[in-house]
C-alpha positions in Angstrom: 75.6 110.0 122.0 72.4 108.7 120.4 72.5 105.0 119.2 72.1 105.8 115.5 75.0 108.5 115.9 77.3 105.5 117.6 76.2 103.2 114.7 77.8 106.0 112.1 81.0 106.5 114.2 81.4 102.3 114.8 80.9 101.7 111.1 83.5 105.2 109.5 86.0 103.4 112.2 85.5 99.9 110.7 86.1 101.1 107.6 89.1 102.7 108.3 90.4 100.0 109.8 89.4 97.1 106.9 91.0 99.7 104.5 94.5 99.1 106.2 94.3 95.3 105.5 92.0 94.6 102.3 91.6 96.8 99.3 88.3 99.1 98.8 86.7 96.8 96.3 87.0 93.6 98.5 85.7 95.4 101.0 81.3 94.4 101.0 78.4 95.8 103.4 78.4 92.4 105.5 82.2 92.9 106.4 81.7 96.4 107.0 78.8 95.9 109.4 80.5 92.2 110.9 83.4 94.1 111.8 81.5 97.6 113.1 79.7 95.0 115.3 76.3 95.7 114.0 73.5 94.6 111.6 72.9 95.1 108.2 70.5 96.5 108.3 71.8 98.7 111.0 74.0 99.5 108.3 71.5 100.7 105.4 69.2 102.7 108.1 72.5 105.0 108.1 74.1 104.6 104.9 73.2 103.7 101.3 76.5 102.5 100.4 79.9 102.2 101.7 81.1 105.0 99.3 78.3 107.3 101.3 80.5 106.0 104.5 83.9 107.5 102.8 82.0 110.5 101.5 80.6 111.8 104.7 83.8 111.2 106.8 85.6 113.7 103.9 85.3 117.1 105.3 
């Protein structure tokens, strides 16, 4: 698995995980990406917003 691909999959899982504990709207890029373990920027080079991260884990 490529580093950009682990990047995607550590940040969906983040998510998932932030949505058990906070709601959506109190949920911000910097949290996302503090708890994925990456950058910000890390984060924007994969998504465009956190709704794009909800989108593409929809099937």
């Amino acid at each position: 698995m490529d580093k950009a691909t682990q990047s995607k999959e550590r940040i969906s899982e983040a998510l998932l995980h932030l949505l058990r504990t906070t709601p959506y709207t109190d949920i911000t890029v910097q949290s996302l990406a503090d708890c994925a373990g990456v950058s910000r920027m890390s984060f924007y080079r994969n998504f465009d917003s956190k709704d794009e991260v909800i989108a593409q884990r929809q099937p």
